[in-house]
CHARMM internal coordinates of N, CA and C (Angstrom, degrees):
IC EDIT
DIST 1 N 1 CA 1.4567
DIST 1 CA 1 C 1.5344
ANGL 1 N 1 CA 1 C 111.06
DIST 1 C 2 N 1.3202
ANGL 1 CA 1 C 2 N 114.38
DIHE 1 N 1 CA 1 C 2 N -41.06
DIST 2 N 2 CA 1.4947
ANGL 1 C 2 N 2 CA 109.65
DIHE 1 CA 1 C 2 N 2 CA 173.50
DIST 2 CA 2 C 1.4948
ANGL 2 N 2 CA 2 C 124.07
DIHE 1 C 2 N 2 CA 2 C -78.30
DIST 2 C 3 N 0.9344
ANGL 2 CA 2 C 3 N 110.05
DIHE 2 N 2 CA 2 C 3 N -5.22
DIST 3 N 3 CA 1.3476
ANGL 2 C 3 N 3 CA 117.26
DIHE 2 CA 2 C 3 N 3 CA 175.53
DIST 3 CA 3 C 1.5441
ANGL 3 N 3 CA 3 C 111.47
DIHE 2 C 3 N 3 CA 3 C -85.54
DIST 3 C 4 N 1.2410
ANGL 3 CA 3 C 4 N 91.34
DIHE 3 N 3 CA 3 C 4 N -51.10
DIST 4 N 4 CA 2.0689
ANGL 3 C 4 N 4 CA 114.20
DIHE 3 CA 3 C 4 N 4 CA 173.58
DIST 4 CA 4 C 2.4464
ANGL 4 N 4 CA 4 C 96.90
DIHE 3 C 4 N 4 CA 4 C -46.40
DIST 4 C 5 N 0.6180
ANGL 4 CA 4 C 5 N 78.16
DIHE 4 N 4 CA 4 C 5 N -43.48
DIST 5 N 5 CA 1.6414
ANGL 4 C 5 N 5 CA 98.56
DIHE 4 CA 4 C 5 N 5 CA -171.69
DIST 5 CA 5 C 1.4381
ANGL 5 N 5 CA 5 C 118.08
DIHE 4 C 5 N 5 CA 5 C -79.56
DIST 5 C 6 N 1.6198
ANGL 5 CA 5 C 6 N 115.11
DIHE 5 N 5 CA 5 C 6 N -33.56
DIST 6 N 6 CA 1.2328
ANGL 5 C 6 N 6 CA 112.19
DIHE 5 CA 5 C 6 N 6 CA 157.16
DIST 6 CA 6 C 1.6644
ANGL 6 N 6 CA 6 C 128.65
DIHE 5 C 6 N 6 CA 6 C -79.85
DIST 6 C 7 N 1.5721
ANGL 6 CA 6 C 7 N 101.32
DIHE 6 N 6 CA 6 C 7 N -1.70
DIST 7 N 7 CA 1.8196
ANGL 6 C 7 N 7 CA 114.60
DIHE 6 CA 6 C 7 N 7 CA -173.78
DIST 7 CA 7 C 1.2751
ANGL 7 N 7 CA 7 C 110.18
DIHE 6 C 7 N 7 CA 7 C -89.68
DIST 7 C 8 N 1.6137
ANGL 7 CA 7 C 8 N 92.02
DIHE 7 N 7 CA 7 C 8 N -56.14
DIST 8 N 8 CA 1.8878
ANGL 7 C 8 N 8 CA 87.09
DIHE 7 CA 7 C 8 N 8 CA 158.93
DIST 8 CA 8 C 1.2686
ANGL 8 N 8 CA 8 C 135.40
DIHE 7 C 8 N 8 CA 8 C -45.48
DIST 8 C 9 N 1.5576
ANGL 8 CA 8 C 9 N 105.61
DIHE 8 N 8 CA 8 C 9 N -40.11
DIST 9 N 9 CA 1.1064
ANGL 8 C 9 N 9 CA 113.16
DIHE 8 CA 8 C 9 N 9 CA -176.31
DIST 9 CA 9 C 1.7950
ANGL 9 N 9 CA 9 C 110.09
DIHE 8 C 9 N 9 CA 9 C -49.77
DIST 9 C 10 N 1.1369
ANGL 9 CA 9 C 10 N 94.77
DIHE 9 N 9 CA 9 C 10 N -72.24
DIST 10 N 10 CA 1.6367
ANGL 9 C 10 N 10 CA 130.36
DIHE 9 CA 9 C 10 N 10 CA 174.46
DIST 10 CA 10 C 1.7468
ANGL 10 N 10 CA 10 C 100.16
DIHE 9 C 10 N 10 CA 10 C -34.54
DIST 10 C 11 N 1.5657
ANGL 10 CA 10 C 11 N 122.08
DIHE 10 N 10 CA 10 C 11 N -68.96
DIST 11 N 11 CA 1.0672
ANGL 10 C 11 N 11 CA 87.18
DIHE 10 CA 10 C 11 N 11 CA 161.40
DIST 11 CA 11 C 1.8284
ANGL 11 N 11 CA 11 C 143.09
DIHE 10 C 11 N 11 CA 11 C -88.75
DIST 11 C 12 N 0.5522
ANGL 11 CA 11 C 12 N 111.87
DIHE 11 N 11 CA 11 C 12 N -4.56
DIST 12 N 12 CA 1.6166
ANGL 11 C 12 N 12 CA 108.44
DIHE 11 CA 11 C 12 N 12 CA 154.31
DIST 12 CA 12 C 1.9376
ANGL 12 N 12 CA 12 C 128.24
DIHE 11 C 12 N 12 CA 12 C -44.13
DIST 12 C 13 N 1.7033
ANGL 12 CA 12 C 13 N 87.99
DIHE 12 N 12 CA 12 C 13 N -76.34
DIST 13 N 13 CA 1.6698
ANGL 12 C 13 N 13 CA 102.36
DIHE 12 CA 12 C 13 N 13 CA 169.76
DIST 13 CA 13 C 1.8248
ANGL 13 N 13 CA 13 C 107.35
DIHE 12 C 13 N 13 CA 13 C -137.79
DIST 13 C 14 N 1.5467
ANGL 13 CA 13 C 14 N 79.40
DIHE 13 N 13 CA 13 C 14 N 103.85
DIST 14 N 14 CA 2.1749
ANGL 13 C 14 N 14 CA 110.75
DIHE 13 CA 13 C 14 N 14 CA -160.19
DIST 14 CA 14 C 1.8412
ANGL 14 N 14 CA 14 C 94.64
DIHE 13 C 14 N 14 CA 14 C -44.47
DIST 14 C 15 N 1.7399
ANGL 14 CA 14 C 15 N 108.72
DIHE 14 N 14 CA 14 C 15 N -71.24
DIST 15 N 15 CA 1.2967
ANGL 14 C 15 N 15 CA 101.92
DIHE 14 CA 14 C 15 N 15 CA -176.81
DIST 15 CA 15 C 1.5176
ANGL 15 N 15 CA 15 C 126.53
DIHE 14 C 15 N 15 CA 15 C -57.84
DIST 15 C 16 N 1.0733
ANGL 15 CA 15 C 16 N 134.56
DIHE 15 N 15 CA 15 C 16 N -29.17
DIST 16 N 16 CA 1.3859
ANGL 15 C 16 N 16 CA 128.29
DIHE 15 CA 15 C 16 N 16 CA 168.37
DIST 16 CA 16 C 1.6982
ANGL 16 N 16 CA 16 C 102.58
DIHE 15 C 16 N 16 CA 16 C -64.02
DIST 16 C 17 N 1.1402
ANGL 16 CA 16 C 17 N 146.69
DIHE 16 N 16 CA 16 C 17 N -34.52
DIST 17 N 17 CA 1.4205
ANGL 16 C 17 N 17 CA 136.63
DIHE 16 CA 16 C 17 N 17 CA 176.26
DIST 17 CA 17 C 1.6646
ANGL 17 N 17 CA 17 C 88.96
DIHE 16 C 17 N 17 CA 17 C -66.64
DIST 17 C 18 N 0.7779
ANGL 17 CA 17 C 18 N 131.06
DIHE 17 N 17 CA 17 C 18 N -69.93
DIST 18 N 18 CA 1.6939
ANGL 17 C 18 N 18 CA 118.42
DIHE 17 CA 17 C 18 N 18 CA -162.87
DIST 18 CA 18 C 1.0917
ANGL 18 N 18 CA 18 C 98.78
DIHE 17 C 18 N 18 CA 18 C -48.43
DIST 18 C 19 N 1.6608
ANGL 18 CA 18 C 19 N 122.43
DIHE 18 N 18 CA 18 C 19 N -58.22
DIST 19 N 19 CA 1.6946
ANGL 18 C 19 N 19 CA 106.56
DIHE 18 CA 18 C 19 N 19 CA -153.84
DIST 19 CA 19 C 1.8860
ANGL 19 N 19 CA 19 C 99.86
DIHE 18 C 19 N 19 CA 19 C -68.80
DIST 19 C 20 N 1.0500
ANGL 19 CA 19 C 20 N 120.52
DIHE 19 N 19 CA 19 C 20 N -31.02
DIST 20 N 20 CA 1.8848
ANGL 19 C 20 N 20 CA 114.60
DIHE 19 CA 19 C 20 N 20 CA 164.60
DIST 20 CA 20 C 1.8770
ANGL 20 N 20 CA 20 C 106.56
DIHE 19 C 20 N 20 CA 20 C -39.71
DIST 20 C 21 N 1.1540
ANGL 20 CA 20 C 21 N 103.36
DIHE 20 N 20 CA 20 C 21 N -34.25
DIST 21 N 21 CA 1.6003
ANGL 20 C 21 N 21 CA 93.00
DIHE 20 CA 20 C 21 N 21 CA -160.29
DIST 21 CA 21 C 1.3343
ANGL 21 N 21 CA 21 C 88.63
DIHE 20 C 21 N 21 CA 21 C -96.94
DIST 21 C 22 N 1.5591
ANGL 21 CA 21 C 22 N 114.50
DIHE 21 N 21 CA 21 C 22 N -69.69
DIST 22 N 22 CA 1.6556
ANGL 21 C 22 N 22 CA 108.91
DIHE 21 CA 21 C 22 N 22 CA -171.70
DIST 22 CA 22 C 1.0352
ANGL 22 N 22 CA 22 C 120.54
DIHE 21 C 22 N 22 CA 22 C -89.33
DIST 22 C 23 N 1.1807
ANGL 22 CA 22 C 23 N 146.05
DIHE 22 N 22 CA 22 C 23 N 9.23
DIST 23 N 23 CA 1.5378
ANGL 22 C 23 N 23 CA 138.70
DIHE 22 CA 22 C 23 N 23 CA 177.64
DIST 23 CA 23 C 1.5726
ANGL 23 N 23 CA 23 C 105.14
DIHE 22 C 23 N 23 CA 23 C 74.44
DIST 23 C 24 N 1.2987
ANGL 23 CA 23 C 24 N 104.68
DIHE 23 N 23 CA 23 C 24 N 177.47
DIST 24 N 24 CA 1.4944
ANGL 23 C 24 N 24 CA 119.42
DIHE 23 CA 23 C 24 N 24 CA 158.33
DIST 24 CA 24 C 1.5144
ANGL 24 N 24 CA 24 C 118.07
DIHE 23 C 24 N 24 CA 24 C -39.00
DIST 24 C 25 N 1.0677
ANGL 24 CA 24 C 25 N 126.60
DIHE 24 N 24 CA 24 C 25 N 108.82
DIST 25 N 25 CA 1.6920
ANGL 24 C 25 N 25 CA 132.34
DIHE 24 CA 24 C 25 N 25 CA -154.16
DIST 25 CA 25 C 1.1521
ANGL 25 N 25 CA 25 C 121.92
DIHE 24 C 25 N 25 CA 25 C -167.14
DIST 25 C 26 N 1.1104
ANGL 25 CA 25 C 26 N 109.95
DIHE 25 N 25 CA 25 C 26 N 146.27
DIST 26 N 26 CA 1.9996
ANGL 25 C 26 N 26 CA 109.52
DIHE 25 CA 25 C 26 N 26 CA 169.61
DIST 26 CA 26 C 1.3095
ANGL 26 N 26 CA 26 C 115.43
DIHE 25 C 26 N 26 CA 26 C -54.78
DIST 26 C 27 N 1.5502
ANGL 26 CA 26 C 27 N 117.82
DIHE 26 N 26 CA 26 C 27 N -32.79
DIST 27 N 27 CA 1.6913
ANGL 26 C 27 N 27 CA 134.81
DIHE 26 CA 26 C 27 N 27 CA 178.86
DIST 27 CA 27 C 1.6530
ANGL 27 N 27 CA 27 C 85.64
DIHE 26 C 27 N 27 CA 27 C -57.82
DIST 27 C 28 N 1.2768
ANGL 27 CA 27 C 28 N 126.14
DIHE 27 N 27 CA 27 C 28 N -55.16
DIST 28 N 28 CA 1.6710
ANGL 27 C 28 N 28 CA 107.42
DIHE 27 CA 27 C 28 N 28 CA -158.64
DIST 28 CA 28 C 1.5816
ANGL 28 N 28 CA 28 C 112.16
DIHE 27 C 28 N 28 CA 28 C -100.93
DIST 28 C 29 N 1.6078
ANGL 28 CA 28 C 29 N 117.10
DIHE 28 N 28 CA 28 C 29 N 14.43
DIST 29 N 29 CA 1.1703
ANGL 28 C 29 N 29 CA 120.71
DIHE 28 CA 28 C 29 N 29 CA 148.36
DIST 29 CA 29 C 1.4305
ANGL 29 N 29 CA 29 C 119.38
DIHE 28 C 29 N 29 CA 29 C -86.62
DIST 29 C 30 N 1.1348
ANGL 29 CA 29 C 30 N 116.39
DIHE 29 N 29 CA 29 C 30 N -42.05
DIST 30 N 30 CA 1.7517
ANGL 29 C 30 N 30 CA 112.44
DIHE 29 CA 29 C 30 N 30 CA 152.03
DIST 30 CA 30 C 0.9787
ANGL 30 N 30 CA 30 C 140.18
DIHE 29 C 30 N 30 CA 30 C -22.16
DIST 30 C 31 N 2.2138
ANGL 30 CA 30 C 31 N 97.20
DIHE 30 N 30 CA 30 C 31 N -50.02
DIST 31 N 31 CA 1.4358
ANGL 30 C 31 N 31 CA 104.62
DIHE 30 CA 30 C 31 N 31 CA -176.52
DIST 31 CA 31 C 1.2845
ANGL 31 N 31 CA 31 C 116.97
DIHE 30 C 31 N 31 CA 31 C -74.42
DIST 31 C 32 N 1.4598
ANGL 31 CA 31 C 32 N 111.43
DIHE 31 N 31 CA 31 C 32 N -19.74
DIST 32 N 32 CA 1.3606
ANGL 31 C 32 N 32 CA 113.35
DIHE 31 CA 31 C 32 N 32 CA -147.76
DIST 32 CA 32 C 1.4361
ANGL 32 N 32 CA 32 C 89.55
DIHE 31 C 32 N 32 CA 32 C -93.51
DIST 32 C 33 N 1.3150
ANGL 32 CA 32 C 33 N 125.21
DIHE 32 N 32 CA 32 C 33 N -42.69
DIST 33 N 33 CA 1.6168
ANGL 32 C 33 N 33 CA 116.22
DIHE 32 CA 32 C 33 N 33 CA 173.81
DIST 33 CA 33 C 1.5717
ANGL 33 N 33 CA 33 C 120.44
DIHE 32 C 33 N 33 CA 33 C -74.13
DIST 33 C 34 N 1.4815
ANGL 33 CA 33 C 34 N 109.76
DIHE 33 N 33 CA 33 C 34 N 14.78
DIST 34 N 34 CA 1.5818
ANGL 33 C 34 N 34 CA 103.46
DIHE 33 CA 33 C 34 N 34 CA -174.55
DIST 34 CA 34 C 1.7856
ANGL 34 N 34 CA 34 C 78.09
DIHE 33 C 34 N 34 CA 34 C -112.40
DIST 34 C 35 N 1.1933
ANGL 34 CA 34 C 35 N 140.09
DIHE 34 N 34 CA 34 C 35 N -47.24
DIST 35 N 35 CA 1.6578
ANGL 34 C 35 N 35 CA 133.06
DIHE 34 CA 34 C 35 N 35 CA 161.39
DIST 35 CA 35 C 1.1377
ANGL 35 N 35 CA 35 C 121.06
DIHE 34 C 35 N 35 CA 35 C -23.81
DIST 35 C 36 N 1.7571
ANGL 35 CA 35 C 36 N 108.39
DIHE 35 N 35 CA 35 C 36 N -47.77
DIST 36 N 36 CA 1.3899
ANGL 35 C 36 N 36 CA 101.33
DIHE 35 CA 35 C 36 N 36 CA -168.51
DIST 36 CA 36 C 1.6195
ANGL 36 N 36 CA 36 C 115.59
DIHE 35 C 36 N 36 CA 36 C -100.56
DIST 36 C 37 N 1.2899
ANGL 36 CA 36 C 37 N 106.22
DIHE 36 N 36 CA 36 C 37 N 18.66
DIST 37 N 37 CA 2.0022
ANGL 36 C 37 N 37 CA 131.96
DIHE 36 CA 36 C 37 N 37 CA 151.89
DIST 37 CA 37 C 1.2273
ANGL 37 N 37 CA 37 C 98.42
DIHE 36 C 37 N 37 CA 37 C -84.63
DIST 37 C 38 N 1.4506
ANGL 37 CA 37 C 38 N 123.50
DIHE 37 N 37 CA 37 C 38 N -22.11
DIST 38 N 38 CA 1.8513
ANGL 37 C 38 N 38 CA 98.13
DIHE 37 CA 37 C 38 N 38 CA -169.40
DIST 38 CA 38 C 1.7365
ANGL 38 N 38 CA 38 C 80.60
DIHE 37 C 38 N 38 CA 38 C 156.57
DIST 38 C 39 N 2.0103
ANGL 38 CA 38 C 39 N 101.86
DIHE 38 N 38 CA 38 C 39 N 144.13
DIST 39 N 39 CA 1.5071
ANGL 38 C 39 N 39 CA 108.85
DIHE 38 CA 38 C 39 N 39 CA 143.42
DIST 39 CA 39 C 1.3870
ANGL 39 N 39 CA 39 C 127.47
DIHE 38 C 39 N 39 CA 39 C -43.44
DIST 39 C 40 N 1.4882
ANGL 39 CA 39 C 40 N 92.38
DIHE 39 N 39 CA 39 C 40 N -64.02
DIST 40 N 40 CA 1.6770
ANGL 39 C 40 N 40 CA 98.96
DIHE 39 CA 39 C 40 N 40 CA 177.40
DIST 40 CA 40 C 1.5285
ANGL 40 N 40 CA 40 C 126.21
DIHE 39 C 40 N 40 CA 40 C -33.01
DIST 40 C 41 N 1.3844
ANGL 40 CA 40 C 41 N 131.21
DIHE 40 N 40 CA 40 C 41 N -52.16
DIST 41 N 41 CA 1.4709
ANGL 40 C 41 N 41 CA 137.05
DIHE 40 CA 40 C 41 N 41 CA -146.53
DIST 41 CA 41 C 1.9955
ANGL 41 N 41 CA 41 C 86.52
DIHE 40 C 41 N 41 CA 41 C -101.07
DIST 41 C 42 N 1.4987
ANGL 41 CA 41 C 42 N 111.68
DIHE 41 N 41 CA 41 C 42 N -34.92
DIST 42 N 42 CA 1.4922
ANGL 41 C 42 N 42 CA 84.01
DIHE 41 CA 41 C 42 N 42 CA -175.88
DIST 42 CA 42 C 1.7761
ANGL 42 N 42 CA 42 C 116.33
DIHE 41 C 42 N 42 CA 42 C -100.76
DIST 42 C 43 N 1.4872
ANGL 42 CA 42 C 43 N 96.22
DIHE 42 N 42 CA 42 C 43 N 11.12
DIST 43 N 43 CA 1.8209
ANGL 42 C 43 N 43 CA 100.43
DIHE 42 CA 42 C 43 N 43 CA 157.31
DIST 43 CA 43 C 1.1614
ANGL 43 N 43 CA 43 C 106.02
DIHE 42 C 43 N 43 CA 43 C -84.41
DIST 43 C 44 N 1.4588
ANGL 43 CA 43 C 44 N 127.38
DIHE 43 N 43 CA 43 C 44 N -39.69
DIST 44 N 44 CA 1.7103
ANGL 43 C 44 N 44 CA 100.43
DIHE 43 CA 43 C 44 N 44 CA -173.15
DIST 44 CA 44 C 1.5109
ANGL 44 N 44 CA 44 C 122.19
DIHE 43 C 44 N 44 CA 44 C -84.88
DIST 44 C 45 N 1.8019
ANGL 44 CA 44 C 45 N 96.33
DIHE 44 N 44 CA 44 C 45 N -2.78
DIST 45 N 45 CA 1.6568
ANGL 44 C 45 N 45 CA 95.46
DIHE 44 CA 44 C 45 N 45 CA 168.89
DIST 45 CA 45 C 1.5262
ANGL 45 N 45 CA 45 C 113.28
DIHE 44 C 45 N 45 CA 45 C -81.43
DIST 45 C 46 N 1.2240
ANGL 45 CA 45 C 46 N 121.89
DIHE 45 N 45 CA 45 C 46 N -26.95
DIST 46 N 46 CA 1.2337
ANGL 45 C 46 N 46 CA 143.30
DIHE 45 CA 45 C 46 N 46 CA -151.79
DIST 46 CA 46 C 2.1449
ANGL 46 N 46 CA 46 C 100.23
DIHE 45 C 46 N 46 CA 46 C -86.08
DIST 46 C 47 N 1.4662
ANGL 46 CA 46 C 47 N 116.07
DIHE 46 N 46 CA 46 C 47 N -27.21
DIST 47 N 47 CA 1.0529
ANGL 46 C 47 N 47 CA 137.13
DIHE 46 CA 46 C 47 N 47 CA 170.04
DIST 47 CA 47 C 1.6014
ANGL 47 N 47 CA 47 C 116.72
DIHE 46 C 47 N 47 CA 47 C -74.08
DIST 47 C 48 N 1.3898
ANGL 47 CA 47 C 48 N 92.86
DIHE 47 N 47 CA 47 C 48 N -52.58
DIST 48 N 48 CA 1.6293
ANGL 47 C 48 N 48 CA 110.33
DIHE 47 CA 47 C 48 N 48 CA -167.46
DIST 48 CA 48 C 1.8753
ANGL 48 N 48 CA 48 C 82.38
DIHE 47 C 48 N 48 CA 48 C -67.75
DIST 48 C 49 N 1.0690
ANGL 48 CA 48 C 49 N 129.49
DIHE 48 N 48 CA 48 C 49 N -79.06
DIST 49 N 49 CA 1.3763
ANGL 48 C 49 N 49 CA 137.72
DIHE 48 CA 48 C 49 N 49 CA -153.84
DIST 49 CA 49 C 1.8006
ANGL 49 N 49 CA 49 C 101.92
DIHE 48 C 49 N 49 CA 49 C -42.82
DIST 49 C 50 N 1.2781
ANGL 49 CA 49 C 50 N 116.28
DIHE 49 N 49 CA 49 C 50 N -46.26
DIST 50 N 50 CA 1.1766
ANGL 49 C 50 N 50 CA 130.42
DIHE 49 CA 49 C 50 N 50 CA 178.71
DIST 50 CA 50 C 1.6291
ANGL 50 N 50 CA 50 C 112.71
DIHE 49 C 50 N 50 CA 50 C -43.81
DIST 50 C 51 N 1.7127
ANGL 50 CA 50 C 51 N 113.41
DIHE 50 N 50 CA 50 C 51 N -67.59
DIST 51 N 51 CA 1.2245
ANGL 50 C 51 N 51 CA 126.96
DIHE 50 CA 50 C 51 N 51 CA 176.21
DIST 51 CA 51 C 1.5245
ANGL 51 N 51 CA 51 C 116.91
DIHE 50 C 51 N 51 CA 51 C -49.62
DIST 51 C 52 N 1.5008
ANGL 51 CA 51 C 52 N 94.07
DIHE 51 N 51 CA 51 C 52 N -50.77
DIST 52 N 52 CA 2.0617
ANGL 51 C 52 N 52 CA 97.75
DIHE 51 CA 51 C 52 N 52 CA 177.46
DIST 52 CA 52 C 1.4719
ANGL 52 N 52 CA 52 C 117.85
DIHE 51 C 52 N 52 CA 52 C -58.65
DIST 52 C 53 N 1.2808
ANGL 52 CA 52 C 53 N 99.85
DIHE 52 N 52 CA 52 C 53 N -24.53
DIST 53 N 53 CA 1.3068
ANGL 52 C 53 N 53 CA 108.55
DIHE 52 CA 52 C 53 N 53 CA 171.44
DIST 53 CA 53 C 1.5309
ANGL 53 N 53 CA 53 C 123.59
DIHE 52 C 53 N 53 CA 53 C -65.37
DIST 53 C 54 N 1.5525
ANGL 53 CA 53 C 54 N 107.91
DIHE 53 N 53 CA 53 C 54 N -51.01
DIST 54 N 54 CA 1.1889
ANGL 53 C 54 N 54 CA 115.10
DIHE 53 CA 53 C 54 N 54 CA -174.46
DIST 54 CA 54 C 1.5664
ANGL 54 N 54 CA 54 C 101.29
DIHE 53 C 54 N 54 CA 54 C -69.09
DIST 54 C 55 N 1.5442
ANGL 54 CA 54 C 55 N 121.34
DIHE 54 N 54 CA 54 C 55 N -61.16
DIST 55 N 55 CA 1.5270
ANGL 54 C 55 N 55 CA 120.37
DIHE 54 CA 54 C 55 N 55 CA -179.89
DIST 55 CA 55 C 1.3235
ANGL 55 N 55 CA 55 C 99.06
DIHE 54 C 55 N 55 CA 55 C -53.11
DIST 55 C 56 N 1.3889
ANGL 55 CA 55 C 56 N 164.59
DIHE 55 N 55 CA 55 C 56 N 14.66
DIST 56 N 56 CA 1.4505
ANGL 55 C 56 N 56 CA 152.94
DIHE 55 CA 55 C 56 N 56 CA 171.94
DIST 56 CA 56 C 1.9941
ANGL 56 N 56 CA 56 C 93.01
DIHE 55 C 56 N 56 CA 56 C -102.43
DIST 56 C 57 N 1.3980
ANGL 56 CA 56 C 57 N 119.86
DIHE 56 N 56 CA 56 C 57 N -28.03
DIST 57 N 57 CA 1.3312
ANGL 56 C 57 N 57 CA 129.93
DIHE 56 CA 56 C 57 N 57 CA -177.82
DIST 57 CA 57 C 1.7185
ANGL 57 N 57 CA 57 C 105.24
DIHE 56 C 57 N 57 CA 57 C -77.58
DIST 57 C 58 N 1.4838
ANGL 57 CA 57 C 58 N 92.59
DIHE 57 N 57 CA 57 C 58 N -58.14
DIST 58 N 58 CA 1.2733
ANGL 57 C 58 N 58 CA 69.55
DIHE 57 CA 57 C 58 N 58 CA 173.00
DIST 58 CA 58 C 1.4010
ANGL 58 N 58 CA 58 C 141.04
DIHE 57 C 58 N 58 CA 58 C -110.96
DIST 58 C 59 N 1.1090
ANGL 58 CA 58 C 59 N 106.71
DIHE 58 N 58 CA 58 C 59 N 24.89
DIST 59 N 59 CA 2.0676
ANGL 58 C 59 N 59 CA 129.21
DIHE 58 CA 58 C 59 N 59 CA 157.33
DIST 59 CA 59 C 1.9943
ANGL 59 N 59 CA 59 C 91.30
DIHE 58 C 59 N 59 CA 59 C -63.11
DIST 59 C 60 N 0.9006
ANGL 59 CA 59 C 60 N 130.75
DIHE 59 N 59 CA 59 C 60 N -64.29
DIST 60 N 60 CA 1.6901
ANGL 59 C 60 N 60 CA 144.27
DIHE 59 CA 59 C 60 N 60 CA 176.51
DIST 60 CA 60 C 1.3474
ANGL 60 N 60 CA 60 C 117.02
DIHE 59 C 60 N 60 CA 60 C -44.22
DIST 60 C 61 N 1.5186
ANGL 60 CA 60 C 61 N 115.65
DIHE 60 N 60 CA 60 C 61 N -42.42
DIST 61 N 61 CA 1.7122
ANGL 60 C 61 N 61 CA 118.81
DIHE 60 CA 60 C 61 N 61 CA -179.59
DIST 61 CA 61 C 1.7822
ANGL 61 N 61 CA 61 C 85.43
DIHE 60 C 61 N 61 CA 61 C -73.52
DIST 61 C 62 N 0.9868
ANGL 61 CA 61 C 62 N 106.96
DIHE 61 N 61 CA 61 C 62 N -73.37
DIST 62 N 62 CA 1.4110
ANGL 61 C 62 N 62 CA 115.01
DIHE 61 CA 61 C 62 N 62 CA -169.91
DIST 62 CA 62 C 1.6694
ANGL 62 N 62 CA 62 C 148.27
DIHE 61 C 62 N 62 CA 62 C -37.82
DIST 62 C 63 N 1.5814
ANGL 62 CA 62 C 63 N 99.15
DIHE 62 N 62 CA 62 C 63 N -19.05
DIST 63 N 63 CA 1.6135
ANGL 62 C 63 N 63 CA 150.23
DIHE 62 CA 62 C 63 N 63 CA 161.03
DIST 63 CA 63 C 1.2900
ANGL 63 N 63 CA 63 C 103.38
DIHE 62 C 63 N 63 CA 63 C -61.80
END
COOR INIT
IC SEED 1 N 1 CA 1 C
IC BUILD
């Protein structure tokens, strides 16, 4: 469910889904200048960053 909730998030408004996952970061200075090229390019970064995130969590529980 939180994950479901951070995608929406992410796509709706891209940099607030990153800064939920990564905090204050180069990842969400990225996002925020790939947003302000376009919605498009910083939702699908804002998605992608989300997922790697989660599969990097759970490669780690699973270890």
């Amino acid at each position: 469910m939180k994950l479901l909730l951070r995608l929406i998030i992410a796509f709706v408004i891209p940099p607030l889904g990153v800064f939920l996952t990564t905090g204050i970061s180069s990842t969400l200075l990225i996002n925020i200048l790939l947003t302000l090229f376009g919605w498009l390019p910083g939702s699908i970064h804002a998605i992608w960053v989300i997922l790697k995130q989660e599969e990097k969590m759970n490669r780690e529980g699973t270890v």
